[in-house]
TIGUDO-726825 format. One record per residue: x, y, z of N, C-alpha, C in turn. Coordinates in steps of 0.001 Angstrom, whole numbers, padded with zeros to 6 digits, always signed. Layout:
BEGIN
XYZXYZXYZ/...
//
This chain:
BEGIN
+102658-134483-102480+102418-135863-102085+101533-136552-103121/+101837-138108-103090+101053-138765-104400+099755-139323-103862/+098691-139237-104164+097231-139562-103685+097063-140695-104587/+096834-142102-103452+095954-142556-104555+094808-142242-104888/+093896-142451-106074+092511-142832-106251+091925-143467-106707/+092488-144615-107131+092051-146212-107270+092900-147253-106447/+091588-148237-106662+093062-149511-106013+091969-150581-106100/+093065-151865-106289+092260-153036-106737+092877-154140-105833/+092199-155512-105265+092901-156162-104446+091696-157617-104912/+092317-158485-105494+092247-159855-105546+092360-161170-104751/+091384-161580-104725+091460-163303-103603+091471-164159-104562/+092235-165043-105203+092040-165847-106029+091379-167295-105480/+091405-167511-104107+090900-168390-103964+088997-168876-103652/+088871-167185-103066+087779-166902-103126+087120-166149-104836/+087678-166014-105737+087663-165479-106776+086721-164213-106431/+087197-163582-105788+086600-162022-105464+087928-160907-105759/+086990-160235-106380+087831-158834-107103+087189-157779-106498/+087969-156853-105923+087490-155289-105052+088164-154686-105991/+087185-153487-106357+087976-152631-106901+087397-150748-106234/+087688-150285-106495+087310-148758-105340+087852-147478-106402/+087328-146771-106106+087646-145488-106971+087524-143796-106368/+088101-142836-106002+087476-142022-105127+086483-141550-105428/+085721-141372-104556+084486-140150-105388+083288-141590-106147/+083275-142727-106498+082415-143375-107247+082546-144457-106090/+083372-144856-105117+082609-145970-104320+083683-147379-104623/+082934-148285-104211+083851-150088-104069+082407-151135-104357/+082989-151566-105023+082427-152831-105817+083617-154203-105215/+082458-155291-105361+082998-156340-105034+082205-157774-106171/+083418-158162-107501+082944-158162-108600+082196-157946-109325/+082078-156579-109382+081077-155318-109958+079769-155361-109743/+079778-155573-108046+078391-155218-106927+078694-154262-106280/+078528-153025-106195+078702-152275-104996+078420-152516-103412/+079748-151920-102879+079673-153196-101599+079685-151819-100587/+079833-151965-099212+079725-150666-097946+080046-151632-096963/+080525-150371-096283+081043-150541-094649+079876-151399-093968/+080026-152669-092789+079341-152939-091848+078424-151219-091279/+077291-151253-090955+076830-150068-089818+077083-150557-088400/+077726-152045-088224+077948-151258-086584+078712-150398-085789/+078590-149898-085042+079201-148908-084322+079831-149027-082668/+079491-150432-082057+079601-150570-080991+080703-151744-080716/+081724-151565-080453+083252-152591-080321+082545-153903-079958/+081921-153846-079002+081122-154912-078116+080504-155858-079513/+079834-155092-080113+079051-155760-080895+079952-156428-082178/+081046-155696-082235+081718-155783-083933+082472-157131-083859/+082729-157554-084962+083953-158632-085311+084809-158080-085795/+085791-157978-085223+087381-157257-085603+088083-158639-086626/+088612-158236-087748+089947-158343-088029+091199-158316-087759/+092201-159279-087887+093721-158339-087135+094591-159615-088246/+095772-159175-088619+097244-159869-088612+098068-159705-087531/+098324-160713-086690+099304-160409-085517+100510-161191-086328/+101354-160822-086236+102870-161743-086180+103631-161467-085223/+104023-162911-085077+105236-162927-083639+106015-162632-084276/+107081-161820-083611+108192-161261-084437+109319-160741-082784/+110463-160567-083258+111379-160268-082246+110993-159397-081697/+110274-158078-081440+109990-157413-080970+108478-157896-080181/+107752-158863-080454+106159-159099-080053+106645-160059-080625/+106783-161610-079009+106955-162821-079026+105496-163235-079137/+105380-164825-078925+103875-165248-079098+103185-164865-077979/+104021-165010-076625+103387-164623-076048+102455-163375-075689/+103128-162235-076272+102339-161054-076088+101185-160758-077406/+101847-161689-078572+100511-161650-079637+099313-162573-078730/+099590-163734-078136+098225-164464-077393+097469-163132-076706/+098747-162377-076106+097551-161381-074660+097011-160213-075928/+097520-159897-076698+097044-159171-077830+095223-159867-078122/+095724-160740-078664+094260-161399-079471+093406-161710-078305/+093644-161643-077404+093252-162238-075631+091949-160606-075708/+092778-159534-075362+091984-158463-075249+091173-158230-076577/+091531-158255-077689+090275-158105-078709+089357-158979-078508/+089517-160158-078151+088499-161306-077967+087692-161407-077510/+087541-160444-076114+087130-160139-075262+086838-160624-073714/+088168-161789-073484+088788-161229-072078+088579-160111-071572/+088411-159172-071764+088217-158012-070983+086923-157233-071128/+086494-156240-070255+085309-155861-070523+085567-154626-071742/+084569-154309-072379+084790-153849-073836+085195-153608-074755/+085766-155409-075338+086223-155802-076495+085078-156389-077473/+085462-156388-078267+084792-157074-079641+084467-158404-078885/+083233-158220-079939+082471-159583-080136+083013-160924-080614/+084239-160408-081381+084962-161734-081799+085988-161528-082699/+087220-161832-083272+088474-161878-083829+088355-163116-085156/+088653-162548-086268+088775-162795-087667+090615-162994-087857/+091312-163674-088494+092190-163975-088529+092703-164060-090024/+092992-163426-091103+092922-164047-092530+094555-163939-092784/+095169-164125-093752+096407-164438-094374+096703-163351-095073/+096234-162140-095209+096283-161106-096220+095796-159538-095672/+096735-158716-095396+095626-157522-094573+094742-157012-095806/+095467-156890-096673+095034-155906-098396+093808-156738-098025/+094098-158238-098341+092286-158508-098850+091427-158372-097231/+092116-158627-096067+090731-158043-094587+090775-156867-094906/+091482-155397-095229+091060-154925-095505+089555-154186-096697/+089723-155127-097757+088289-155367-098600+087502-155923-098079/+087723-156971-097230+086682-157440-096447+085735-156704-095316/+086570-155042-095102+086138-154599-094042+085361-153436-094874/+085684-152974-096551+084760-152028-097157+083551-152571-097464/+083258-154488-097928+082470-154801-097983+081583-155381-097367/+081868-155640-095614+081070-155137-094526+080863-156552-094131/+082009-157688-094307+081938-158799-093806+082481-159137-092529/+083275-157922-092279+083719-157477-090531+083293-156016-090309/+083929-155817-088976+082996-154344-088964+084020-153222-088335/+085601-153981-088012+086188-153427-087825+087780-154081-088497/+089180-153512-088576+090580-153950-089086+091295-153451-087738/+091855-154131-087088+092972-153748-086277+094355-154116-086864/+095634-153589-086536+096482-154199-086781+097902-153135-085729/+098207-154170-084480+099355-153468-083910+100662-153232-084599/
//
């Protein structure tokens, strides 16, 4: 099997460059960046890409984002929405959310 051990992911609009390496860590335009420390759903801001799609109409993406939101008792603190998982995902090594969902 092929491993990565680099990877690089660009926002041009935010002009932020992630870049990660195994074993040496993630920089976020050559700052070293880290995971959020929280640990408690309640407390975190989740990330997600939902798309309605034939299989998951809007309606069941609303009850989707409904329960992360926290409609219910122990969901996240709150739901992040971006256009790109690659870059919420960098967003989630450099600890500007604290969690990535994606159904």
């Amino acid at each position: 099997a092929v491993v990565s051990t680099q990877s690089t992911g660009y926002c041009p609009i935010l002009r932020e460059l992630y870049t990660g390496r195994r074993g040496f860590g993630a920089s976020l335009n050559g700052r070293k960046i880290k995971v959020s420390e929280t640990t408690a759903l309640n407390k975190a801001i989740v990330s997600t890409y939902v798309i309605p799609c034939e299989s998951m109409g809007l309606k069941e993406s609303c009850e989707t984002l409904g329960r992360l939101s926290g409609e219910t008792e122990g969901c996240s603190r709150g739901v992040r929405m971006g256009g790109s998982s690659a870059i919420m995902i960098c967003q989630l090594a450099a600890g500007y959310v604290d969690g990535f969902w994606l159904e």
